[in-house]
C-alpha positions, -999 to +999 in steps of 0.1 A: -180-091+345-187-063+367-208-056+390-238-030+390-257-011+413-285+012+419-270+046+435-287+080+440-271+105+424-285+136+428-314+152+453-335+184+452-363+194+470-390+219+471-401+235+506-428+263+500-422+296+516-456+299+533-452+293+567-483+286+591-480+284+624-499+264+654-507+297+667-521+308+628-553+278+642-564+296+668-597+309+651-605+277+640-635+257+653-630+217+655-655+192+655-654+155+665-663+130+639-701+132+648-706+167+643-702+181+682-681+207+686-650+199+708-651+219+739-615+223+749-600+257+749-584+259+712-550+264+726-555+235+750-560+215+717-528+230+702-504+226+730-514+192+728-515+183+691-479+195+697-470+173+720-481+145+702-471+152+668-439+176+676-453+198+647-444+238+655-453+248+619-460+236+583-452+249+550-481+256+523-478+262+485-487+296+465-517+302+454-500+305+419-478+268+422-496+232+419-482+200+434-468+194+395-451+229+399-435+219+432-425+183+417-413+200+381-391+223+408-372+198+431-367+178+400-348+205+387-329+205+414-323+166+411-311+164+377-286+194+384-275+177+415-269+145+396-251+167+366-268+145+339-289+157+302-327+150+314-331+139+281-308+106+290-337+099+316-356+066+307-384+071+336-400+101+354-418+086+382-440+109+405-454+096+434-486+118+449-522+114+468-546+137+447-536+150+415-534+189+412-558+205+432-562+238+424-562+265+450-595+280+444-614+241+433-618+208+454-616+186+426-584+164+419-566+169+383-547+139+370-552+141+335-526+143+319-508+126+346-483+148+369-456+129+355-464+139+320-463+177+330-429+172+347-416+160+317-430+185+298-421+213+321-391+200+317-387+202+281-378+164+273-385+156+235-372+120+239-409+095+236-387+069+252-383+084+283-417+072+300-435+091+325-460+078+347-476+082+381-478+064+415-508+062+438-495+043+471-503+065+498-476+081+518-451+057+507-455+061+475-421+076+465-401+047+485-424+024+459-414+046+429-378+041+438-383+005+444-398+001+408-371+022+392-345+000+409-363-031+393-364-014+360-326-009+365-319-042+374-338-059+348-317-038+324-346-020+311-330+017+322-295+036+332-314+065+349-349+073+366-363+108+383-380+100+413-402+121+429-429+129+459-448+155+456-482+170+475-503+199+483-524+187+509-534+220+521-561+218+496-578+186+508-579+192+543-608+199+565-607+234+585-630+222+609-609+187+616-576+191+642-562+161+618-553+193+594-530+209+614-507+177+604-504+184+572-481+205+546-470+211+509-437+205+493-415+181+470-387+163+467-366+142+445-340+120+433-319+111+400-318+070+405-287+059+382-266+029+371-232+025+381-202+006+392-197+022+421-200+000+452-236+002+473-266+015+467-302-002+473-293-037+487-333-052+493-366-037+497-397-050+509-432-038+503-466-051+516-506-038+513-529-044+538-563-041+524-586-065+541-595-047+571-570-014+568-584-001+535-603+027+552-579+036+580-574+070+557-603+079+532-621+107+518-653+125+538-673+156+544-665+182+565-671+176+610-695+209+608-725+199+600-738+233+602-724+245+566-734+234+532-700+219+519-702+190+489-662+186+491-648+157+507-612+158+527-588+137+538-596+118+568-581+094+593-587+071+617-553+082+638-552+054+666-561+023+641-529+042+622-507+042+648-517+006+663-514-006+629-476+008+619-465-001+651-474-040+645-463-037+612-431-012+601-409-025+622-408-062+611-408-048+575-379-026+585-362-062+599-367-081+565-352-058+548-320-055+571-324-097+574-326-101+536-289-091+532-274-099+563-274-070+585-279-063+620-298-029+634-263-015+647-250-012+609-275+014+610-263+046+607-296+068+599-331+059+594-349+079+570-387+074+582-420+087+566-425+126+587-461+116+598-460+119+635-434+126+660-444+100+688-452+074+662-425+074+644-402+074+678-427+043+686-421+026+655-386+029+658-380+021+691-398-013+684-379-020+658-348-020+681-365-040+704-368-069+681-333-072+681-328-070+720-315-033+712-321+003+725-324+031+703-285+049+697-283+085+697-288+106+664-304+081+645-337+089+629-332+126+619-365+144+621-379+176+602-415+170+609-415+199+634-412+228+612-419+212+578-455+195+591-463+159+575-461+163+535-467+125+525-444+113+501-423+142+499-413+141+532-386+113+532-372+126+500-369+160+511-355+148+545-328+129+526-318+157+502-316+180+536-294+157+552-272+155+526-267+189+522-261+189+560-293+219+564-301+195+593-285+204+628-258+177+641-271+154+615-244+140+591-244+112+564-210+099+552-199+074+522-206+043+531-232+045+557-262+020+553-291+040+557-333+024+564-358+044+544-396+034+553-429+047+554-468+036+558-495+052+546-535+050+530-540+015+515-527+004+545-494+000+524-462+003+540-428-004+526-391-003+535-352-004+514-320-006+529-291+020+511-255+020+513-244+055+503 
């Protein structure tokens, strides 16, 4: 009897052509979470957002395009990639934060669900092919893939559309430095299948809700001195980073642990683009529980011109890299790649891939 596995099979990705610029916040005014005004020099708060975050720029969506428009787009992309009928697919899993948010209107739209307009977009008449949505925080679309895989092991589907997707452009505050972190886009994969050796060998996923829930949440603007009923996405950055840091990289180990494998079978690790300096953290640590510093070349990074677009950004990193549009970064058959994120909940999660 053979032997199946789970292998991606084709990647797209959406990456908006609105670019802004640090320099494009200059005329903003941020406020501290109490209202004052922060008195540094705007460009003082810039350089150093920078520094910290290694964000240059950040793509936003078109007025005209919703975050179900960029998702219906990379998955285009995808299924040509993988060279399959879309009708053959037996889920279309889209992984997102906030529903579409139109450009001109705070309010969230998930009804129908974003996975119901990528299907229809795409023009699939098969009612078997189930389409449904997934609300995890940033790691949402490593949790999508990890249910496909589950759906593909238990024999109950051949192919899945995976996909991140966001426009957080429209839920962030103006008046909150947090929103220079964040961007638009998409990107997906076609999950399939196959004999072919490889593919996901373990995950791991864990949510910790007890005293985490709130480290990202929804809140009024920092100026107090405008009338504003919206709410935007908030954080609580240093709880974030002291609570990845204790937590992703033991994930990252059980996963590598659950099938054998030692950090230096590593060839790439695929990490959620959420902050420069964490992420370096995170990994770093991670090496360290094996007694290990960090080789050369190993987590490939596009955070600094493509800003932090949740769960799109591993996706869209990993159909980059791929189509080597990343500078001296290369993947090869056969390499074991980490994927892993973290993100509102506090949910984080991890798989290990063999391309």
């Amino acid at each position: 009897m053979k032997t199946m596995h789970t292998k991606i099979t084709g990647t797209g990705s959406y990456i908006p052509s609105q670019i802004e610029r640090n320099e494009d916040f200059a005329n903003h005014q941020f406020f501290n979470d109490n209202g004052t005004p922060i008195e540094s020099d705007i460009h003082s708060i810039i350089d150093k957002f920078k520094k910290i975050t290694g964000i240059e720029e950040r793509r936003y969506a078109s007025n005209h395009l919703n975050t179900s428009d960029l998702a219906f787009l990379s998955a285009e992309k995808a299924i040509k990639d993988a060279q399959i009928d879309p009708e053959t697919l037996n889920y279309i899993i889209v992984a997102h934060n906030f529903g579409d948010v139109d450009k001109n209107s705070a309010q969230g739209d998930t009804v129908p669900s974003l996975a119901a307009r990528v299907k229809h977009k795409l023009k699939i008449k098969n009612p078997f092919c189930v389409a449904y949505d997934v609300l995890f925080g940033c790691p949402g679309w490593i949790e999508g893939v990890i249910q496909a895989n589950s759906f593909i092991r238990s024999n109950m589907a051949q192919k899945c559309l995976i996909i991140g997707a966001e426009t957080l452009s429209r839920v962030i505050d103006p008046h909150d430095r947090d929103s220079m972190i964040y961007s638009d886009g998409s990107g997906a994969v076609i999950l399939e299948k196959t004999e072919k050796e490889g593919g996901i060998l373990s995950s791991v996923s864990a949510s910790y809700t007890l005293e985490e829930s709130d480290f990202l949440f929804f809140d009024k603007t920092y100026n107090n001195s405008i009338t504003d009923d919206n709410k935007y996405i908030k954080m609580q950055g240093r709880k974030i980073y002291e609570f990845a840091l204790n937590r992703v990289p033991s994930a990252m180990k059980a996963c590598l642990d659950d099938v054998g494998l030692h950090c230096n079978d590593i060839s790439k690790i695929l990490i959620h683009q959420a902050n420069e300096k964490m992420d370096e953290a995170i990994v770093k640590r991670f090496y360290k529980l094996y007694d290990q510093t960090v080789p050369d070349n190993v987590m490939p990074m596009i955070i600094q011109t493509l800003g932090n677009s949740s769960v799109a950004t591993i996706p869209t990193l990993y159909d980059l890299l791929l189509k080597e549009k990343i500078k001296d970064q290369h993947i090869n058959e056969g390499d074991i790649l980490l994927f892993a994120s973290v993100g509102a909940g506090m949910n984080i999660n991890a798989f290990v891939y063999q391309v």
